[in-house]
DODREN-226513 format. One line per 4 residues: for each residue z, x, y of N, C-alpha, C. Coordinates in steps of 0.05 Angstrom, whole numbers, plus 5000, padded with zeros to 4 digits. Each point is the difference from the previous one (the first is absolute). Layout:
<dolos>
Z X Y Z X Y Z X Y  ...;
</dolos>
This chain:
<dolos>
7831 6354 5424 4980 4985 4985 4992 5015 4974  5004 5029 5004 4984 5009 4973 5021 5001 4980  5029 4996 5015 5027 5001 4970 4998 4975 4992  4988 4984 5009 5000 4973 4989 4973 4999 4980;
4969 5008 5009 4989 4996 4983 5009 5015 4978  5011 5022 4998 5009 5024 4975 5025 4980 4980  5005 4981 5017 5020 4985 4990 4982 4971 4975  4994 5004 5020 4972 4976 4989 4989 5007 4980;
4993 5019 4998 4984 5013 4979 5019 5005 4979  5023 5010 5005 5020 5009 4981 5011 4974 4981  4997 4976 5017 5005 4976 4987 4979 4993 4980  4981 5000 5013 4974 4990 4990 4995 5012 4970;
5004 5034 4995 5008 5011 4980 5017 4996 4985  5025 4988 5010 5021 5000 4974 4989 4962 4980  4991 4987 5023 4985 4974 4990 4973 5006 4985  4993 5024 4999 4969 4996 4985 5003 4996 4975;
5014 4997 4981 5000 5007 4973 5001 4959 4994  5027 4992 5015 5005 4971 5004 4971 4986 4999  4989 5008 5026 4973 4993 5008 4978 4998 4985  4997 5019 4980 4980 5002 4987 4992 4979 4973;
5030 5000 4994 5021 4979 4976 4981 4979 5010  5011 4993 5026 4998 4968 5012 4971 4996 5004  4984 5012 5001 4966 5003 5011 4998 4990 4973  5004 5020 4979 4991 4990 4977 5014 4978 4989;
5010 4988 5002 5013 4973 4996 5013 5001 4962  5008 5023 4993 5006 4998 4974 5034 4985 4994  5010 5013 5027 5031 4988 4993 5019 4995 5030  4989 4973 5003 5009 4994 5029 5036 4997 4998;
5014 4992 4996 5023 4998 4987 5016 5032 5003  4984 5015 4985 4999 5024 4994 5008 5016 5042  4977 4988 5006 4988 5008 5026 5030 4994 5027  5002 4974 4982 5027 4992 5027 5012 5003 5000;
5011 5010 4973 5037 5018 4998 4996 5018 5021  4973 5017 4992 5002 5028 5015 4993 5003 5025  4992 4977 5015 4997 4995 5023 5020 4996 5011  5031 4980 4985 5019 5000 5013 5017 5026 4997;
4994 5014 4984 5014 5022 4994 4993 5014 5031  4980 5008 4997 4996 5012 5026 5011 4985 5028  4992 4977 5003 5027 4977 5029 5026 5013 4991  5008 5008 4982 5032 5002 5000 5001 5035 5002;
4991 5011 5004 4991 5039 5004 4996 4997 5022  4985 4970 5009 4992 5010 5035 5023 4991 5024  5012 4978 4983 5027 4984 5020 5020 5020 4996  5009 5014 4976 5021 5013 4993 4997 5037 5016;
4980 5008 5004 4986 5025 5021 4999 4992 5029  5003 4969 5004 4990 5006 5020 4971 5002 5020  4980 4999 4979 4973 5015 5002 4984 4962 5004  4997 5001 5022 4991 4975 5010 4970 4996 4984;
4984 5028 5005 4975 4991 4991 5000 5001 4972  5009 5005 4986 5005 4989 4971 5006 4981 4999  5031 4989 5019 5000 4969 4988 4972 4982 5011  4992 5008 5010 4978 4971 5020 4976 5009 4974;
4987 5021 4988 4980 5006 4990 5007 4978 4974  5029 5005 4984 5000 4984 4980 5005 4972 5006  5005 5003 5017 5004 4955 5003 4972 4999 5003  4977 5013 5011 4971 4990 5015 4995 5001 4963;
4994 5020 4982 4996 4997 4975 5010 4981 4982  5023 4997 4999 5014 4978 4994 4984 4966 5007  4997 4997 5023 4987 4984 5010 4976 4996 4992  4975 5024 4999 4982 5000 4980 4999 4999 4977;
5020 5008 4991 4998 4990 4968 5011 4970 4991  5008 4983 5015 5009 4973 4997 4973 4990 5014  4991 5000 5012 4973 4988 5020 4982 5002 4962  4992 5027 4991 4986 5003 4982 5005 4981 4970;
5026 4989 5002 5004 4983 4980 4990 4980 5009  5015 4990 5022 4986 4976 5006 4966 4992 5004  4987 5028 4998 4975 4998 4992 4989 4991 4968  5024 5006 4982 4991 5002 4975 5014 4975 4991;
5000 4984 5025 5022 4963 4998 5031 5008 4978  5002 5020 5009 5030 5006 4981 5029 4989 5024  5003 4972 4989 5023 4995 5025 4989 5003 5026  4971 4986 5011 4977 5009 5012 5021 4991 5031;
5020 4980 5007 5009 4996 5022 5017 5014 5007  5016 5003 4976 5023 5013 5001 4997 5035 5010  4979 5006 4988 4993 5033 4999 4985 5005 5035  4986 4972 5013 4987 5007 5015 5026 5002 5023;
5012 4976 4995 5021 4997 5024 5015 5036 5007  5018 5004 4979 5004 5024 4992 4986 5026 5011  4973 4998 5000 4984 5017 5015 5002 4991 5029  4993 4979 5005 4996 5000 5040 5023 5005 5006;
5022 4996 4988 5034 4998 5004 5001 5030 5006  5002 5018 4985 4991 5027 4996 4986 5015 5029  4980 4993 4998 4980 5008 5033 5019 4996 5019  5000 4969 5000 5015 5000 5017 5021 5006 5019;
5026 5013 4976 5014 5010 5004 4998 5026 5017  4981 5014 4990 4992 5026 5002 4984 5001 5034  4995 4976 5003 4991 4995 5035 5020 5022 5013  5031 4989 4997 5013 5002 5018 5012 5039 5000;
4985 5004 4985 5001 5033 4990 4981 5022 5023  4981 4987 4996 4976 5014 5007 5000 4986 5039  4996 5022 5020 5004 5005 5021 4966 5004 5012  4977 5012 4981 4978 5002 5004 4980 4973 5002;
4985 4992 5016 4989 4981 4994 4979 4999 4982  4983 5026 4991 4980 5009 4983 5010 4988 4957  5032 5009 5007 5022 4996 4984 5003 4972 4982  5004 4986 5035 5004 4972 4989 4985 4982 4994;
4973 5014 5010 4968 4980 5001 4993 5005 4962  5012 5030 4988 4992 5003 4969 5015 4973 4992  5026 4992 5001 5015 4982 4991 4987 4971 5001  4995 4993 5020 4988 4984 5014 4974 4985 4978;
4989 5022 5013 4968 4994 4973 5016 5002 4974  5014 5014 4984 5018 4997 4975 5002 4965 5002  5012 4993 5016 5010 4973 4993 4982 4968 5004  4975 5012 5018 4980 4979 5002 4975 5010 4969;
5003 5021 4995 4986 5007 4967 5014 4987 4983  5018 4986 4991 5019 5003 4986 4994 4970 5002  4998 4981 5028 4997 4975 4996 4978 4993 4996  4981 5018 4998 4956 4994 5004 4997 5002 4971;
5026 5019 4982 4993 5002 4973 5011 4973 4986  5021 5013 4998 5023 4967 4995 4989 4976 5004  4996 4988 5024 4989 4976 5015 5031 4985 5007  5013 5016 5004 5029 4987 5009 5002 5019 5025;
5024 4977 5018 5010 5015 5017 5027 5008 5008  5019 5020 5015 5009 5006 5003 5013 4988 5010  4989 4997 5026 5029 4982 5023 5014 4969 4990  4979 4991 4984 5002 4968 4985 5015 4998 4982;
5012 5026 4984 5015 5003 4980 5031 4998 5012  5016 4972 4989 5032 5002 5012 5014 5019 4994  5014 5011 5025 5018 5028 4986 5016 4993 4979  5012 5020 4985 5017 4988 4978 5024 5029 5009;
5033 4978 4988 5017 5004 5001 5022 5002 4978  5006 5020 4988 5015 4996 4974 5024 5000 5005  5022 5009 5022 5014 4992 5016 5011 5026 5014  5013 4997 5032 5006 5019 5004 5021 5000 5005;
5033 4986 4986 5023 4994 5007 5014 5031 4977  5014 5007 5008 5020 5020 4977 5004 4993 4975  5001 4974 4999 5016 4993 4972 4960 4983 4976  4980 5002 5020 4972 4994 4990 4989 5028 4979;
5012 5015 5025 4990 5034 5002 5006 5014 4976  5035 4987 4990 5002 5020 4987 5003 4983 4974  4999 4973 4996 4990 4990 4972 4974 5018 4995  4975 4995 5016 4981 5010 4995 5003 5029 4980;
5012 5017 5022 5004 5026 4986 5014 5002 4976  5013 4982 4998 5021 4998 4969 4977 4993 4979  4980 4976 5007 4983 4990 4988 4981 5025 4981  4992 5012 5030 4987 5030 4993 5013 5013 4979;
5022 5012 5011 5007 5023 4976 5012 4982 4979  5008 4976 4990 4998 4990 4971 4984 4997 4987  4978 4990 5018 4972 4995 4976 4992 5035 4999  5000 5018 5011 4994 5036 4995 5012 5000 4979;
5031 5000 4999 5015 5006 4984 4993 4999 4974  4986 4967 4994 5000 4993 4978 4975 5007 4984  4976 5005 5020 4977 5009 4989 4998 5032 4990  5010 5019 5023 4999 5026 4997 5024 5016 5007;
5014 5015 4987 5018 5019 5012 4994 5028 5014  5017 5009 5021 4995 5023 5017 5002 4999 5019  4999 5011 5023 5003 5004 5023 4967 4999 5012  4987 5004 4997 4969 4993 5011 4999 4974 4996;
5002 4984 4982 4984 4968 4997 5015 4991 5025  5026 4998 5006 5008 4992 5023 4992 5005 5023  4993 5031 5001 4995 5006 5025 4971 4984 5004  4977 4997 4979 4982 4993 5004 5003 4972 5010;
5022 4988 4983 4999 4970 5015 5015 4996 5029  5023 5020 5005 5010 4991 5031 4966 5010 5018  4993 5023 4979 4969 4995 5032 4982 4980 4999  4996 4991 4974 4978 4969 5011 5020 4984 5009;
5023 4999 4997 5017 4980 5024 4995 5011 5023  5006 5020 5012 5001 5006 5023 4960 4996 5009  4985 5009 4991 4975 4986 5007 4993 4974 5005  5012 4982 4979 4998 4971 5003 5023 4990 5029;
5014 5011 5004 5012 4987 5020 4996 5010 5031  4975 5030 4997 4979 4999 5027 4991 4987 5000  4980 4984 4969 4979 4977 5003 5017 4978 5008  5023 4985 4994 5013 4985 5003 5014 5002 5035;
5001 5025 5007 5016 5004 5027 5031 4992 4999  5009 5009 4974 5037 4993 5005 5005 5032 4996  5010 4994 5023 5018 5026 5013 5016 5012 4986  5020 4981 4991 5019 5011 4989 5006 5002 4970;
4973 4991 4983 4992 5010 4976 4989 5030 5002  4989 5004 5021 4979 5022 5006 5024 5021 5000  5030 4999 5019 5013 5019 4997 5019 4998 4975  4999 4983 4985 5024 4993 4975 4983 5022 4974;
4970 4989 4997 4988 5013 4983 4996 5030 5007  5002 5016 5023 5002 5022 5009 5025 5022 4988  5024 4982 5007 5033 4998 5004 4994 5010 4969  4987 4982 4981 5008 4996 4963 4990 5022 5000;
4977 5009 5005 4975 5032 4986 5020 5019 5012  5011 5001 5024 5018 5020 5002 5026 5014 4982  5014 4967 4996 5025 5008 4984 4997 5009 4968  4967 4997 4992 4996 5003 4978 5001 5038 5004;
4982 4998 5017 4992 5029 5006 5033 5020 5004  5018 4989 5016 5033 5000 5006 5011 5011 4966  4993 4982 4986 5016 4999 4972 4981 5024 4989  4981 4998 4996 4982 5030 4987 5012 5017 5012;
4998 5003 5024 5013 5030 5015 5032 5004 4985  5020 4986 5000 5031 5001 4997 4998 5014 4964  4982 4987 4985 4997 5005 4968 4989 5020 5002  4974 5000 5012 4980 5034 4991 5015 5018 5025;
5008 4999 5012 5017 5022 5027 4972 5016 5011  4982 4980 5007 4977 5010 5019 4994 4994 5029  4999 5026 5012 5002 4986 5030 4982 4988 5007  4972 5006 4986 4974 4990 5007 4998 4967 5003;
5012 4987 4973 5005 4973 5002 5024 4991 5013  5018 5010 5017 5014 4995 5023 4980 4997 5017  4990 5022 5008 4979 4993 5025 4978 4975 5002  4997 4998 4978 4985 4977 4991 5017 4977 5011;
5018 4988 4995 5019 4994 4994 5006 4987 5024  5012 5019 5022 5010 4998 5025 4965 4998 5013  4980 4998 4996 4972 4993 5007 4988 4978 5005  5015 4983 4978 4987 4970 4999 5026 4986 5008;
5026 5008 5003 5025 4996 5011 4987 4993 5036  4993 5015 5002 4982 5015 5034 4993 4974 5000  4977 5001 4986 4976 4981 4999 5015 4966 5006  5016 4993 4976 5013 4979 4998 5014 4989 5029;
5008 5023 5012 5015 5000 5032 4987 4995 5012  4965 5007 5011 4989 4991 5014 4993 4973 4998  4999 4982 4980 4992 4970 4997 5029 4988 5000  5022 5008 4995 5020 4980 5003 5010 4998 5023;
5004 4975 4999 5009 4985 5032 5027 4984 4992  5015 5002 4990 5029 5002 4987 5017 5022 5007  5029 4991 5021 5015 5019 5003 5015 5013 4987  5005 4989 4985 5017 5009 4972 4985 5016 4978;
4968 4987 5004 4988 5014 4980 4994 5029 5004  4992 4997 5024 4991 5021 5019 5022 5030 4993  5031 4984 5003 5020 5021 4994 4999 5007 4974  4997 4980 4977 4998 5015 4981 4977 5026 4984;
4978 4988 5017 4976 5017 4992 5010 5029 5023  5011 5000 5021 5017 5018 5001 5020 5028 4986  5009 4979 4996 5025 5018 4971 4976 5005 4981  4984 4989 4986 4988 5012 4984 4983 5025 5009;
4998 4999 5022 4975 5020 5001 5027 5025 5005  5019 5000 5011 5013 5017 5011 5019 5020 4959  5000 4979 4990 5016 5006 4965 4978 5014 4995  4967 4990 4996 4978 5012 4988 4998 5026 5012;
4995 5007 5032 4997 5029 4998 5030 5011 4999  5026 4993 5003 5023 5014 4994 4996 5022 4975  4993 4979 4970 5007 5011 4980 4968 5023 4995  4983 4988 5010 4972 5018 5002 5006 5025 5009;
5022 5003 5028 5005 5031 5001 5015 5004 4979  5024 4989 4987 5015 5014 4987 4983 5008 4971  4981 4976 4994 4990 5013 4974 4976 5024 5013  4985 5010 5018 4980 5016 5020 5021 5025 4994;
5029 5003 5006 5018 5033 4999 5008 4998 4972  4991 4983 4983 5016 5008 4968 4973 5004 4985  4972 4990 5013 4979 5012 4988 4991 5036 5013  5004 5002 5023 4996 5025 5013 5023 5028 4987;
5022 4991 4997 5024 5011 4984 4995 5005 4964  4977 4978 4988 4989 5009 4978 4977 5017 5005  4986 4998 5015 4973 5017 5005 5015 5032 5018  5019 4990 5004 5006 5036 5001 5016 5018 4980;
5015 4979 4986 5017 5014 4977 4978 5008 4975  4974 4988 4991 4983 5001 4988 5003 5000 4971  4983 5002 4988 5009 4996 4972 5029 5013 4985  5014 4981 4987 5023 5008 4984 4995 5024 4978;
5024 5017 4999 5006 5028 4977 5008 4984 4979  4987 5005 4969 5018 4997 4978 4992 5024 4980  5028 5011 4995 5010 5020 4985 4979 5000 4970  4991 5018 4997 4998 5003 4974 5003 5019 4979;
5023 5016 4988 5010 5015 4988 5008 5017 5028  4982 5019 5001 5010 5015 5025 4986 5000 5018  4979 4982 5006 4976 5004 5012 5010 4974 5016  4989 4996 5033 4997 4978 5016 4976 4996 4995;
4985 4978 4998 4973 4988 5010 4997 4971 5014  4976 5004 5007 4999 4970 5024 4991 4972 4982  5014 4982 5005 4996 4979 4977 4972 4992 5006  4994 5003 5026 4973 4984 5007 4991 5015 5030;
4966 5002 5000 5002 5023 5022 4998 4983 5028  5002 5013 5015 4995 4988 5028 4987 4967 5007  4974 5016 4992 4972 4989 5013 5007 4974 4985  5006 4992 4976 5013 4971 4983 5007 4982 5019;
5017 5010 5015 5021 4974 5007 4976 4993 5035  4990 5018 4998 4992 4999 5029 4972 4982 4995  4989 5013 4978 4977 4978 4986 5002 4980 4995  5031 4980 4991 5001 4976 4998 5004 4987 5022;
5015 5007 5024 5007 4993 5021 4970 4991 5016  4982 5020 4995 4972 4998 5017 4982 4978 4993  5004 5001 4967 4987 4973 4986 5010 4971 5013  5031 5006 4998 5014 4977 5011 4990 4986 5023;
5006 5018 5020 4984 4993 5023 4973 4990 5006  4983 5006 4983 4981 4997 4994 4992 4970 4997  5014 4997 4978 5003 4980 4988 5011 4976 5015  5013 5011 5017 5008 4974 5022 4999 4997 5013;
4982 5015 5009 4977 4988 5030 4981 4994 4987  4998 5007 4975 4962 4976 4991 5014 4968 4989  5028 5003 5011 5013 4973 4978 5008 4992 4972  4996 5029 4986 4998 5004 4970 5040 4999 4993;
5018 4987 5003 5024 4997 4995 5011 5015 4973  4987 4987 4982 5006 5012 4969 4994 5020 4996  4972 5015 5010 5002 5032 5003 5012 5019 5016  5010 4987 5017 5020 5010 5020 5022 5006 4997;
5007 4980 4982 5032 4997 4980 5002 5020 4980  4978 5006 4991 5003 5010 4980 4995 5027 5005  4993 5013 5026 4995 5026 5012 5022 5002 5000  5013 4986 5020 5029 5010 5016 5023 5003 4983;
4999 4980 4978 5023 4999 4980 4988 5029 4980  4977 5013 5003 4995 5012 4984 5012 5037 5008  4997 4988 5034 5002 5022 5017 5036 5004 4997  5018 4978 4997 5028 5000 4999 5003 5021 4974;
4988 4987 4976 5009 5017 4978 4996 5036 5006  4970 5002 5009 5002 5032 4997 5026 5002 5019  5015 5002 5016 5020 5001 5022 5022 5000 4982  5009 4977 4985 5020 4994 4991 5014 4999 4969;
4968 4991 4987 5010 4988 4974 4991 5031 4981  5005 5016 4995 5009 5033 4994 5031 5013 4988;
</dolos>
């Protein structure tokens, strides 16, 4: 019980900054990237009580629109959809009674109700699934380039299709954030986003109910940590050969000292467990040059 509350707390901390954003209501938008940012840190670790903390937030922050009549049905449904889900998480009954009141608050504010609302279905056949997703990353495409705007959109897909309950959107949009994460790792040669990688690969495996799919989220997870060791002994093999000699008249000196390459690496990491991508990129590619570019 007490590694769990330490866990609790540890969550609760890495959400306070989110939290405080969202209290003050300056940039809700703002608030739900980083809320899904964090669902995709918590499915991709592993770390249960992260993921359930950001769907329950998540959930509050759509309930809170629908207070401010922004898409007032749409936002509320979205919220009980949300709780709801999160029922089947929580094993405590103290647990499920918070949810509970969450979702009868939600209709006393609103004046709508939950159970009266028809489920909705955007489809859950393969060939529904993956127009959708095509749909997704064209309209990304065309608005913003990078590798984040996508990721940000396969996770409000994958959220919308807990509120929706299609399964196999839930593991398709999983399947996409991975291979994105797959392709970063193969270009930047970082094991960290392998692990990532082969994380939400994990994740994606537990919701698909497809035999074929099943095998392929398979092979993926098994390629993602393959090349994660091989790039894990060509980073350990630089951290012991250490900084490169270049000649100068007659003198050796170190192009760059130690602590450099070990300081970008630390930022890196850093940087990508708070979800910061582009500072991360720019550590690690920074960390390659002292190593290499000499």
């Amino acid at each position: 019980m007490a590694n769990a509350t330490t866990t609790l707390s540890t969550v609760a901390e890495e959400l306070r900054e989110l939290d405080l954003i969202f209290r003050s209501g300056s940039d809700l938008d703002f608030v739900e990237k980083g809320y899904g940012r964090k669902l995709i840190q918590g499915l991709s670790t592993q770390n249960n009580i992260l993921e359930c903390e950001a769907l329950k937030s998540l959930g509050d922050l759509y309930l809170q629109k629908a207070k401010m009549n922004d898409n007032k049905v749409e936002n509320f449904y979205k919220a009980c959809s949300l709780y709801t889900e999160l029922l089947q998480y929580y094993k405590i009954n103290e647990e499920k009674q918070v949810l509970q009141r969450r979702i009868s608050y939600a209709e006393k504010c609103t004046k709508l109700v939950h159970n009266q609302l028809a489920p909705r279905n955007s489809g859950n056949t393969t060939l529904a699934v993956s127009m959708t997703l095509h749909g997704i990353t064209e309209k990304t495409r065309i608005k913003r380039h990078g590798m984040m705007p996508l990721v940000e959109s396969y996770t409000e897909s994958f959220v919308n299709a807990i509120v929706e309950r299609n399964q196999r959107l839930q593991t398709e949009s999983l399947k996409s954030i991975g291979d994105l994460y797959l392709e970063k790792g193969r270009v930047g040669k970082d094991e960290a986003v392998f692990t990532k990688s082969a994380g939400l690969y994990r994740a994606a495996l537990d919701r698909c109910e497809d035999s074929d799919g099943r095998e392929t989220l398979k092979h993926r997870i098994k390629y993602a940590e393959k090349v994660r060791e091989v790039e894990t002994r060509k980073a350990r093999k630089r951290l012991k050969t250490g900084p490169s000699l270049k000649k100068v008249g007659s003198d050796n000196c170190l192009t760059s000292p130690p602590m450099s390459y070990e300081q970008h690496i630390q930022k890196g990491c850093r940087a990508l467990q708070a979800g910061d991508l582009d500072t991360a990129e720019h550590n690690f590619a920074a960390a390659l040059k002292v190593v290499h570019v000499k």
